[in-house]
C-alpha positions in Angstrom: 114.3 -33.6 -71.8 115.4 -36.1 -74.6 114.0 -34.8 -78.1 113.6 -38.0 -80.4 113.3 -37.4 -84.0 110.2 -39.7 -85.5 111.9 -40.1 -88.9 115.1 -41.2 -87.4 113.1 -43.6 -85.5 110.8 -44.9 -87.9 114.1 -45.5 -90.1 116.0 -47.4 -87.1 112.9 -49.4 -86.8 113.1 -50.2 -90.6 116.4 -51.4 -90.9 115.8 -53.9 -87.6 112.9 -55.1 -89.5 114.7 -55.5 -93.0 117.8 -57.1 -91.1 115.6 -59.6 -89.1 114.0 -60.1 -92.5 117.0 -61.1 -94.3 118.4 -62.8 -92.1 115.4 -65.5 -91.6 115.6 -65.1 -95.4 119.1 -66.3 -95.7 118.6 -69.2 -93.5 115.4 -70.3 -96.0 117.9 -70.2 -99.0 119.9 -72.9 -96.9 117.1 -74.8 -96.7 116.4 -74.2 -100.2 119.5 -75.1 -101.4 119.6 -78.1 -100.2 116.2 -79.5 -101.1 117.3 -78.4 -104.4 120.8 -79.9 -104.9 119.2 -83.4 -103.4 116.4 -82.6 -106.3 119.4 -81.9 -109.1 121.3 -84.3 -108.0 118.7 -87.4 -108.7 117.9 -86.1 -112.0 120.1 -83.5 -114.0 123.7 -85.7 -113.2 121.9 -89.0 -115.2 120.9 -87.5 -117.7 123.1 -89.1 -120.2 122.8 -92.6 -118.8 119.3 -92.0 -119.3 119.1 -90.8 -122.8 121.5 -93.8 -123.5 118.9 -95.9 -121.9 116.0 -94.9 -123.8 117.7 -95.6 -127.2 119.9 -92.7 -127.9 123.5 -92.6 -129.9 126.1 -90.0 -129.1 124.7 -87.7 -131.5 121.8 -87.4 -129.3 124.3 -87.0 -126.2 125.9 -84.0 -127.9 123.0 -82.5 -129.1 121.3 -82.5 -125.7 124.4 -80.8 -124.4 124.9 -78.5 -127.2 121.5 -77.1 -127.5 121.5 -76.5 -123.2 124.5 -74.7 -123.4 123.0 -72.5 -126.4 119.3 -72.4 -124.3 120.7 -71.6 -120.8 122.5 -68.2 -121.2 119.6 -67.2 -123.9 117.2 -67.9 -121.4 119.1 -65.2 -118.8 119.1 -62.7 -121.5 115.6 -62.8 -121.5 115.6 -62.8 -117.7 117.4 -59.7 -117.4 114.8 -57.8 -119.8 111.7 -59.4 -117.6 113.0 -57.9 -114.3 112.4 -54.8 -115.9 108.6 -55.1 -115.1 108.9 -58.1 -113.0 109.2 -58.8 -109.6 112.6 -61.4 -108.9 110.7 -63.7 -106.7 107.6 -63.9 -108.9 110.5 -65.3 -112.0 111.8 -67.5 -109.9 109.3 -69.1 -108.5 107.4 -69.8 -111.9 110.9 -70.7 -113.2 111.3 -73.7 -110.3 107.4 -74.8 -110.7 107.5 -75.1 -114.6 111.2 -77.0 -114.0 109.1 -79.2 -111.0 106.3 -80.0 -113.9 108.5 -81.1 -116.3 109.9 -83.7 -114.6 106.7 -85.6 -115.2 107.7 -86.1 -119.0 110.5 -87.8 -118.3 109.3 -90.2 -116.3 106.5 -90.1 -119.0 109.5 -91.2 -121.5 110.7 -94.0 -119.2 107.2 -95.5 -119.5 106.8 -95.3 -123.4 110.0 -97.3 -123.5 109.2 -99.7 -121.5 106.5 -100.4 -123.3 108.1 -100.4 -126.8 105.7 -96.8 -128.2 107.9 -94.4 -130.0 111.2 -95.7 -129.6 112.5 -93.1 -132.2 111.1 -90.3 -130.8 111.9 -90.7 -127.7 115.5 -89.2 -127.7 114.3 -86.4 -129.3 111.4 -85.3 -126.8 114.2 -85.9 -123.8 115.9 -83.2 -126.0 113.6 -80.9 -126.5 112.5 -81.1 -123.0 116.2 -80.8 -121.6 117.9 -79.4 -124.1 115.5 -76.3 -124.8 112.8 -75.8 -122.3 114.0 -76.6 -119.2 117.4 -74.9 -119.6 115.6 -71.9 -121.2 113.2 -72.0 -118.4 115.7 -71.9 -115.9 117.8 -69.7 -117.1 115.2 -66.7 -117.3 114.5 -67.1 -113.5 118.3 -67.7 -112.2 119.8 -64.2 -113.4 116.4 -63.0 -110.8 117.5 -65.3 -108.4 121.3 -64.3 -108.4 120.3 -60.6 -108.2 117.8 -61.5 -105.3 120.1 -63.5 -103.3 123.1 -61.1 -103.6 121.0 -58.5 -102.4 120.0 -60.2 -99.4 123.7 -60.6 -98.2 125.7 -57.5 -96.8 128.7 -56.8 -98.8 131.3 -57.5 -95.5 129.3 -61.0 -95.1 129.0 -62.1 -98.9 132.3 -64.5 -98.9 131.6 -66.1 -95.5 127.9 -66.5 -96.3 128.5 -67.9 -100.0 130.6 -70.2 -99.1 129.2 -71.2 -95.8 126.0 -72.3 -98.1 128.0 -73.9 -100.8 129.4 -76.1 -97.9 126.1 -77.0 -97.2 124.5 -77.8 -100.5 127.5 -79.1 -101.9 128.2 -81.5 -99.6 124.3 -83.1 -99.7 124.9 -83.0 -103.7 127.9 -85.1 -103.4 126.0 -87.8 -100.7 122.9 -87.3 -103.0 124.7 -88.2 -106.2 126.9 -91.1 -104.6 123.0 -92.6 -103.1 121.9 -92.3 -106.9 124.3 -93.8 -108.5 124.5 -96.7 -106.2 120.8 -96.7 -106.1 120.6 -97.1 -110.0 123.6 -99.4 -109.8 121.3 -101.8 -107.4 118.1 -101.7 -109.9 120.4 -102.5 -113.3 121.7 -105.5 -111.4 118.2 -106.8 -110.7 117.3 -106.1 -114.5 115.0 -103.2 -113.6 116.9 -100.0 -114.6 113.9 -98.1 -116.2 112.5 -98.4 -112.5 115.5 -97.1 -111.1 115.3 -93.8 -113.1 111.9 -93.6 -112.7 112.5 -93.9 -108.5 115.2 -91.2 -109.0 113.1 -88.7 -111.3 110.0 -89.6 -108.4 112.4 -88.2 -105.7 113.6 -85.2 -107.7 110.1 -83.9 -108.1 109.4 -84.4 -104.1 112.4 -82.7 -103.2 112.3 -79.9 -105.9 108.8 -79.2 -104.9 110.3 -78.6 -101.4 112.5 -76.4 -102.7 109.5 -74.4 -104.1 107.9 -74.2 -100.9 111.3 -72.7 -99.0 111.5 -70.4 -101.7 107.7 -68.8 -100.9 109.7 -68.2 -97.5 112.5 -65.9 -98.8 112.0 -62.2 -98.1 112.2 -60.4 -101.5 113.4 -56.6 -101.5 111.6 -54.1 -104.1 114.2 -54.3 -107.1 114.0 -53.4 -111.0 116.5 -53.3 -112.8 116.6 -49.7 -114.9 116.1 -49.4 -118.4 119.2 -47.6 -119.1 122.0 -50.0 -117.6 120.7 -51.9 -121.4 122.6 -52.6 -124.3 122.8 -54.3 -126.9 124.4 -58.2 -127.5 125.6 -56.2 -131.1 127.2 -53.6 -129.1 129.4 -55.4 -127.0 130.3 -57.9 -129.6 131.0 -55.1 -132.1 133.2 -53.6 -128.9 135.5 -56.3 -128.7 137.2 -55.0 -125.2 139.7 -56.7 -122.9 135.9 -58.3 -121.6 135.0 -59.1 -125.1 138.4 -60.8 -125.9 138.5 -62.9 -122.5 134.2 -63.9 -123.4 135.6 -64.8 -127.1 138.3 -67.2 -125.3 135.6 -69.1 -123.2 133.4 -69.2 -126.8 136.1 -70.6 -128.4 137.9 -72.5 -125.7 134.3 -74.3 -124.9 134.1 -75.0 -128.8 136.8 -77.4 -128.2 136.2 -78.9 -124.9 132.6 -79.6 -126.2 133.8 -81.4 -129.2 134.9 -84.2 -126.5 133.3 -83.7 -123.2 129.9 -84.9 -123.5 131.7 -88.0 -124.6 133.0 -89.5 -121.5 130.3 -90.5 -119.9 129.2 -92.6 -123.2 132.7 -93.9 -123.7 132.2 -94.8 -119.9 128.8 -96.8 -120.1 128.8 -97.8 -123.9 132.5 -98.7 -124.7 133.8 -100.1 -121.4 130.9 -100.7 -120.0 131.1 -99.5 -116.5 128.5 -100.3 -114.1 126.4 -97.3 -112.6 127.9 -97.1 -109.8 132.0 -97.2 -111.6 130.4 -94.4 -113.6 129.5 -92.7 -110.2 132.7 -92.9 -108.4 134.5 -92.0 -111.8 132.0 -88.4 -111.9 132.7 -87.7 -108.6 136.5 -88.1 -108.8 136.9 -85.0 -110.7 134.7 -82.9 -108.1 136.2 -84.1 -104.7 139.8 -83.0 -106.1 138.5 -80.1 -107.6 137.4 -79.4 -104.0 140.9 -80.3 -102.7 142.3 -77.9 -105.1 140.0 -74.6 -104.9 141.9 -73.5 -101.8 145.3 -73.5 -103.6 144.2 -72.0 -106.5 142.4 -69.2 -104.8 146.0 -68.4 -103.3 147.6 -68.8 -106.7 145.5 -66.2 -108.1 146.2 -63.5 -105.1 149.6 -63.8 -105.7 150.1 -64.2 -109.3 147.2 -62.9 -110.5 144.1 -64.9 -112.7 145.8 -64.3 -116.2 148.6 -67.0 -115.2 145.9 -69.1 -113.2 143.9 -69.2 -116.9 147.7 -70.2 -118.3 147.8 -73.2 -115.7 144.4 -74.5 -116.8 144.8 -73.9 -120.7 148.0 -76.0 -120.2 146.1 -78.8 -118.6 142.6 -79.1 -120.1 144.6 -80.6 -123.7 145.6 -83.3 -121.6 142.3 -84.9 -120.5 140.7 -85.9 -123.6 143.7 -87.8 -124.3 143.8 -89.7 -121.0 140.1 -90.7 -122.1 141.6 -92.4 -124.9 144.4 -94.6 -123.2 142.7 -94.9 -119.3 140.8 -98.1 -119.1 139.6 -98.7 -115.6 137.7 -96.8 -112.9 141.1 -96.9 -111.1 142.9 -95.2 -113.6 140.3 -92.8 -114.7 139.5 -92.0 -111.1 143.1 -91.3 -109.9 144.6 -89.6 -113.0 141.6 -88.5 -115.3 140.2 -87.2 -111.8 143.2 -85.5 -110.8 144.0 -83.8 -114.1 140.3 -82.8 -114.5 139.7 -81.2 -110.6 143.2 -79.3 -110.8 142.6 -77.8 -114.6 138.7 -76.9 -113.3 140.2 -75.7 -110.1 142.5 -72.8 -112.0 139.6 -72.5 -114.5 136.8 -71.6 -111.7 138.9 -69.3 -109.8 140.7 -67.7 -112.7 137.4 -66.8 -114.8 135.4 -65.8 -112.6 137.6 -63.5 -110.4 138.6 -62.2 -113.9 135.5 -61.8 -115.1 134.4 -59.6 -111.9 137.3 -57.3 -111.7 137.1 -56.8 -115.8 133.5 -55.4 -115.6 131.2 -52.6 -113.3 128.3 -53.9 -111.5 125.9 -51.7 -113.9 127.0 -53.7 -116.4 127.6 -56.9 -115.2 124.0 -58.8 -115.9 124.3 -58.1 -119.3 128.1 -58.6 -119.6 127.7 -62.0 -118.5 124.3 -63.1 -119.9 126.1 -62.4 -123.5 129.2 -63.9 -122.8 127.2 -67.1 -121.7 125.6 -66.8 -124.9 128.6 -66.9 -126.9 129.8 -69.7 -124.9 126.2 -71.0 -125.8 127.1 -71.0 -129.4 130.5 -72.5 -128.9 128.9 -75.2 -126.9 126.5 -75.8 -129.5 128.6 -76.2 -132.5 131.4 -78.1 -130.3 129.0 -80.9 -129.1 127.1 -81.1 -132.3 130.0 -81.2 -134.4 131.8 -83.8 -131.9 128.4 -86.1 -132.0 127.9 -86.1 -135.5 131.4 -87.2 -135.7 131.4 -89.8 -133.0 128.1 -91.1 -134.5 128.4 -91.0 -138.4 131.5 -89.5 -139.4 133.0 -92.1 -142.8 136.4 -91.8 -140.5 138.5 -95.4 -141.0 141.9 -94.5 -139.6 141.4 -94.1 -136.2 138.3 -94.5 -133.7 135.7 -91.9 -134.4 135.3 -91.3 -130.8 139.1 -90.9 -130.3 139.7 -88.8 -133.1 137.2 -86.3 -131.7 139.4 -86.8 -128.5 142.7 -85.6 -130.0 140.6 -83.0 -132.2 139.5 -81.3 -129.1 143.0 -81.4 -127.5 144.5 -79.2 -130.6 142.1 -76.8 -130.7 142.0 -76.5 -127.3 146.2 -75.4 -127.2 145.7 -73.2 -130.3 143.0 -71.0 -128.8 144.7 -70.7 -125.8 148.0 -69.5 -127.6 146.0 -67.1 -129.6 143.4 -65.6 -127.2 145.7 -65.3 -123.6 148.5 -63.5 -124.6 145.9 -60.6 -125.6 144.1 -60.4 -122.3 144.9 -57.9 -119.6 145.0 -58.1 -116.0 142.4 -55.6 -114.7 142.0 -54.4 -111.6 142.6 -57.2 -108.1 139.8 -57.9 -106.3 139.9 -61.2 -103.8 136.6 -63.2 -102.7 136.8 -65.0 -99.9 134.3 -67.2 -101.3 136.4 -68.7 -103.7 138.9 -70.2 -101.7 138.4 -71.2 -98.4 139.8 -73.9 -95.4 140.3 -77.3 -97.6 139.1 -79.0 -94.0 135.9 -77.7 -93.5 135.0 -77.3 -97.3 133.0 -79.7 -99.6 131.9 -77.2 -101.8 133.5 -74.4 -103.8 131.6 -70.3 -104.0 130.1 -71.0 -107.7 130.8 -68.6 -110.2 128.2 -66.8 -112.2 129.5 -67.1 -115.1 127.4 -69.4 -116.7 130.0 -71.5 -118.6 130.3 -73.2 -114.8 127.1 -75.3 -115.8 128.5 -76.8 -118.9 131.4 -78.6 -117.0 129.0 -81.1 -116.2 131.4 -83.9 -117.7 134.4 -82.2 -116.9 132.7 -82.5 -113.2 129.9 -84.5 -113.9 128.4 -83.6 -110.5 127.0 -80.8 -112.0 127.9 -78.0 -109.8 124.7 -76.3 -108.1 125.7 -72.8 -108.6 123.6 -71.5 -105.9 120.9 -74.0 -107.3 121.4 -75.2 -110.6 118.7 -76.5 -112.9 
């Protein structure tokens, strides 16, 4: 007779219960993406029409970008200390439901305007709401949700699954932000483009709130992250490794694409006056050959290696501020601006974050991240705040203030690069599938999570969901 051993049971009957559990999890987080890229989508890609809309200058354009890029990766630091004592699914969740209730400003904002109360305070509540608390917010319940979600997903299955899902959500981003746009477009031309953001911001909430609820669905395994994987954002800046130099290029190298970036979109609505929907097609441009591109550059970098991938894109990042200054047309801008911009992000995405994998160990790789995001955070700060004050009240006579801080960002964008590259190393290979995958059947790349990814939001204006993105 046939002995069975209880324990060995017990655990075979475990593992069929956390795989069935995971795996109706993993089919939620589709859902959940997508209810929360339709959500992003209607609010987070206008939110410098908006501002603009409401009475703000480029000063308040770059400020809004530079303090987010600051708030963001601080807001993960803090994340990463809370799961200490916290349970992943419990951040998150309160993350997403404070993000859901502050959407209700906004639309409060819109409603003062149109009324005439407050017009110079306005720009600076749409900062602090979006430029501080929501970015801070968010970021101190994403680091949970990228640990939770990774967790969820077997090692073997992790690139098929990733980029399965950013298929998915990607592709309802793009339709979602080509609807908006043309939705917007449709109010403006009627004369009622405070209703049209109001619509958009009404629609984010449902849809966000959705997302909410699908969440409540996800199976969350028991996880706290141990005390001793810590250390200190003084430690690894005093360390100054081959991680520390490469997180010191991105500071440095986002210093001086921030001094322009946040710019395009302004030179797009306020100086050649492109409708909403030109200003649409123009964002996407960048995305949908960035998409084209990911492919090619995944297979660059497994047989040449991310250190000449980062080359590539250093070499063509210089070039795109100055097409801002001479393009003209959505045409031209579209086709060449949008060309330029998907290939150089292409290279950039795949190069930095497969570096940034193979040049760290998973013990340390919340932390290694969460402070390189913060020094990106402060070179995203002083680049757009330096680049709007410029733009917006710089004495400058010789040139056009806005094209001067075009061909500033250019230079300092080829002088980093020749300092910081030629002092990185090429660590160890490792290839994910996610990040390159069949050009037919993709519409969305595997997002890094490297959190410089979010501030390309006008280097790719659609605001890339990184497995949901504020």
């Amino acid at each position: 007779m046939e002995v069975i051993d209880g324990n060995k049971n017990s655990e075979n009957e475990e593992s069929k219960y956390l795989k069935h559990s995971k795996e109706h999890a993993l089919r939620m987080s589709m859902k959940e993406g997508c209810t929360q890229s339709i959500g992003v989508n209607m609010s987070s890609g206008f939110l410098t029409p908006l501002l603009l809309a409401i009475g703000g200058n480029s000063f308040h354009v770059g400020l809004l970008n530079s303090l987010n890029g600051l708030a963001d990766p601080a807001g993960e630091i803090i994340g990463s200390k809370l799961m200490e004592n916290h349970s992943r699914k419990k951040l998150w969740m309160h993350a997403k439901l404070w993000i859901v209730l502050l959407q209700i400003p906004i639309i409060a904002l819109i409603y003062l305007y149109w009324k005439g109360m407050l017009y110079s305070l306005l720009p600076w509540i749409m900062i602090l709401l979006w430029g501080i608390l929501i970015p801070l917010i968010y970021g101190a319940g994403y680091v949970s949700w990228l640990s939770w979600l990774g967790e969820l997903v077997s090692d073997e299955k992790k690139g098929k699954f990733f980029a399965s899902r950013n298929r998915i959500t990607g592709f309802v981003g793009l339709i979602t932000f080509l609807f908006a746009g043309l939705l917007l477009d449709l109010f403006k031309t009627k004369g009622y483009v405070l209703l049209g953001f109001t619509v958009l911001f009404g629609f984010a909430i449902i849809f966000r709130t959705a997302s909410v609820y699908y969440t409540t669905k996800i199976f969350n395994p028991y996880f706290r992250v141990k005390k001793k994987s810590y250390f200190s954002f003084l430690s690894f800046v005093k360390r100054y490794d081959n991680y520390g130099r490469f997180a010191f290029f991105q500071a440095f190298f986002f210093f001086a694409m921030m001094l322009s970036a946040p710019f395009f979109a302004v030179r797009m609505l306020t100086d050649l006056q492109f409708s909403y929907i030109s200003y649409t097609i123009v964002s996407l441009s960048s995305t949908i050959f960035y998409l084209l591109f990911v492919p090619f550059a995944g297979k660059f970098s497994d047989k040449y290696g991310n250190l000449r991938l980062l080359y590539f894109a250093a070499s063509l990042f210089p070039i795109i501020p100055l097409l801002w200054m001479f393009l003209k047309t959505p045409l031209t801008l579209t086709l060449i601006s949008g060309f330029v911009s998907g290939l150089a992000n292409a290279a950039f995405v795949t190069g930095t974050t497969d570096f940034s994998y193979n040049s760290v160990s998973p013990q340390k790789r919340g932390f290694c991240f969460a402070y390189s995001a913060l020094l990106i955070g402060f070179g995203t700060l002083f680049g757009s705040f330096i680049g709007g004050w410029i733009v917006e009240y710089s004495p400058i006579k010789f040139m056009n203030p806005m094209f001067f801080v075009f061909l500033l960002s250019s230079i300092i964008m080829i002088f980093v690069a020749l300092y910081f590259l030629p002092k990185l190393k090429e660590e160890g290979r490792v290839v994910f599938d996610s990040f390159h995958f069949d050009v037919s059947k993709s519409s969305k790349a595997f997002n890094s999570s490297v959190i410089w990814l979010r501030q390309l939001s006008h280097w790719q204006p659609h605001l890339m969901n990184k497995v949901g993105k504020k």
